[in-house]
N, C-alpha and C positions, 0 to 999 in steps of 0.2 A: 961234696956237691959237684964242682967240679971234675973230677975224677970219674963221676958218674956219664956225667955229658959226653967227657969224651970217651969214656967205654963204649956211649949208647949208640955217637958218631962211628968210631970203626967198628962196631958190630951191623951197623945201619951198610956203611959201605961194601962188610964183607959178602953182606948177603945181598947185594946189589952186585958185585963182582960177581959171587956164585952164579947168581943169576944170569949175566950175561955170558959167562963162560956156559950154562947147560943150554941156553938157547942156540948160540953156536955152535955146541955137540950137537944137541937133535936136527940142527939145518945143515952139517957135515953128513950127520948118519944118513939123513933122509935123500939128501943131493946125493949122497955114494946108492943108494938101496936105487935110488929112480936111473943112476947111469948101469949102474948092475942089472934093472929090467932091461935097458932098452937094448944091452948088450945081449943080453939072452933072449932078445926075442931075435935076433940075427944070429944067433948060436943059442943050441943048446948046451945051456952052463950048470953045475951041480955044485950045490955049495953044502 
């Protein structure tokens, strides 16, 4: 029973870590994609 709990604790955690690791991927990707526009609209850039 025990052993249950705390399985369910760091499965609970990991997927809260997960979690906040992919939100800070997609707001890195997104912040790089929006500097990569603004750079390209003062240059044309080709990726």
């Amino acid at each position: 029973m025990h052993i249950l709990k705390v399985k369910f604790v760091v499965e609970r955690s990991l997927s809260n870590s997960i979690n906040t690791l992919t939100e800070l991927y997609i707001t890195g990707v997104s912040a790089m994609f929006y500097s990569l526009k603004k750079i390209s609209k003062n240059h044309t850039l080709y990726i």
